[in-house]
C-alpha positions as CSV (number, residue, x, y, z in Angstrom):
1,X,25.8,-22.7,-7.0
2,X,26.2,-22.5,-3.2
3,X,23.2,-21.4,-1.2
4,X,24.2,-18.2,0.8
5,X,23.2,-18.6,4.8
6,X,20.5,-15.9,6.0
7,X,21.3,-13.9,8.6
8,X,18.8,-13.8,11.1
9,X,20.0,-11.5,13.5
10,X,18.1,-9.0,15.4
11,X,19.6,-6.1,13.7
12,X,18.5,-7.9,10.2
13,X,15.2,-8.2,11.4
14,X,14.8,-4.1,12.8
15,X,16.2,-2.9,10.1
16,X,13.7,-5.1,7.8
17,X,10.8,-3.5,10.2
18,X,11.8,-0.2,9.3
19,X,10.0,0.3,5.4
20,X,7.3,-1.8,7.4
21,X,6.3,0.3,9.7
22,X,7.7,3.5,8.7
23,X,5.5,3.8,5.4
24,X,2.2,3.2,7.0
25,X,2.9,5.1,10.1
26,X,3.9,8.1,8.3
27,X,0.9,8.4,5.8
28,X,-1.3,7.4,9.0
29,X,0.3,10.7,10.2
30,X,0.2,12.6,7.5
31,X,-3.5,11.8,6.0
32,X,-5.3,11.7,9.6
33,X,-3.6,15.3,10.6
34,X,-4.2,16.9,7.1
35,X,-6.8,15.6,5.8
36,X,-8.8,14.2,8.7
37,X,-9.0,10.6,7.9
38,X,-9.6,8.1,10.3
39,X,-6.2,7.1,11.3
40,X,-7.4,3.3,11.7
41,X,-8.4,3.1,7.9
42,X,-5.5,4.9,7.1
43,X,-2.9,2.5,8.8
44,X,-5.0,-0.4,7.1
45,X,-4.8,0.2,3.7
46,X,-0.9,1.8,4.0
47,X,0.3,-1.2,5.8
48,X,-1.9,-3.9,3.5
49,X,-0.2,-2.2,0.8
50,X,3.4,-2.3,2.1
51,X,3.1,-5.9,2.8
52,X,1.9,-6.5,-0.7
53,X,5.1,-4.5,-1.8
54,X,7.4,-6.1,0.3
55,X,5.6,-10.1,-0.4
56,X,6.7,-8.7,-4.5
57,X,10.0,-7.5,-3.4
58,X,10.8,-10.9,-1.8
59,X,9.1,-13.0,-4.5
60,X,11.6,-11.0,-7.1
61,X,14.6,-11.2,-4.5
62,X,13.5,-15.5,-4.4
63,X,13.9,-15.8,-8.2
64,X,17.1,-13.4,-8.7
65,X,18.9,-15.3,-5.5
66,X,18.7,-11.2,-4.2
67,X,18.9,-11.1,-0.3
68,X,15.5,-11.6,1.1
69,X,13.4,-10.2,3.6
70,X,13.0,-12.1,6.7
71,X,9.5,-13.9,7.3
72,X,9.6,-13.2,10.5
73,X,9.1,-9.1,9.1
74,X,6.3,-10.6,6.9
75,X,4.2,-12.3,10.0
76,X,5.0,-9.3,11.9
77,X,3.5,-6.9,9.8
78,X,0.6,-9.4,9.2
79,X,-0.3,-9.7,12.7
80,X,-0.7,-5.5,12.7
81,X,-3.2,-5.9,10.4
82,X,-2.0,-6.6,6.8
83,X,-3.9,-9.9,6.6
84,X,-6.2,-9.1,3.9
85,X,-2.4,-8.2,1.9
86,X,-0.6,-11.1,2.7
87,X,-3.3,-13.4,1.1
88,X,-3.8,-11.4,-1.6
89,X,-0.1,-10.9,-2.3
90,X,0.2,-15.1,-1.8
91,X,-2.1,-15.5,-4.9
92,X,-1.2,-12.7,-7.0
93,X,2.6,-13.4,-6.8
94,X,2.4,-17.2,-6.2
95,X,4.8,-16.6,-3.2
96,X,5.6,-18.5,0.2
97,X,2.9,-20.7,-0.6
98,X,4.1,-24.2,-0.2
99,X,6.2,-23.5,2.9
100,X,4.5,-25.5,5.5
101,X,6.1,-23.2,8.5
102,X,5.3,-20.2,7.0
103,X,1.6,-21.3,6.6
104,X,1.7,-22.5,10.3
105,X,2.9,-18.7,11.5
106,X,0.6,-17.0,9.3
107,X,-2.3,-19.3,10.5
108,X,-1.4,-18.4,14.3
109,X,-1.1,-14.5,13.2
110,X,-4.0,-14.4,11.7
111,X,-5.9,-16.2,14.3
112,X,-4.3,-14.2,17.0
113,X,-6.0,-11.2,14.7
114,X,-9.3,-12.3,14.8
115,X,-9.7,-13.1,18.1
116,X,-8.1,-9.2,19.0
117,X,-10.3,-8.2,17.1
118,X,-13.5,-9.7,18.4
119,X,-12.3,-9.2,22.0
120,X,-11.3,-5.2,21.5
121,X,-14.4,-4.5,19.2
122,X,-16.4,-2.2,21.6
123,X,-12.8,-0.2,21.5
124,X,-12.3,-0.1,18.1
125,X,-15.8,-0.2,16.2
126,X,-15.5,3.9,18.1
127,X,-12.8,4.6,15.5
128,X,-14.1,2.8,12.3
């Protein structure tokens, strides 16, 4: 069976960003206004969770030859804060594990993480 070529244009890629960003922003909104949550937890557990939804999707969409989403959405979403989900979602679903590129992007995003993190704590330990 032939291979079908991804599209990796920039439309794929926003409209792939769109259930990535959308979910988490709009429970951040939603549970931060109503409820008074701290909108920084908030957006950490919705978006960890989203990945981990989208890392299943994909994994199913890999095995059924389904159109995929693009890694480039996956790093992305990892880099605003989903780390924790992406490694968890790698071992739970045994997904985009071997791929040496991927592991090289997801090494950089999580590194570019940690250091944000250390340089804006004073900012941020205010909201936690």
């Amino acid at each position: 069976m032939a291979r079908r070529k991804h599209s990796s244009s920039k439309l794929t890629h926003a409209l792939s960003l769109l259930p990535g960003l959308g979910i988490p922003a709009l429970f951040t909104y939603m549970y931060s206004t109503t409820l008074n949550f701290p909108p920084l937890w908030v957006w950490l557990v919705t978006i960890n969770l989203t990945l981990m939804g989208l890392m299943g999707k994909d994994k199913l969409a890999a095995t059924n030859q389904w159109p995929r989403t693009p890694e480039f959405t996956l790093i992305f979403l990892t880099l605003l804060g989903a780390t924790p989900g992406m490694f968890l979602a790698r071992y739970l679903f045994s997904h985009k594990t071997s791929k040496e590129s991927f592991k090289y992007a997801l090494f950089a995003a999580t590194t570019l993480q940690l250091l944000g993190g250390w340089y804006f704590w004073p900012t941020l330990s205010q909201y936690l």
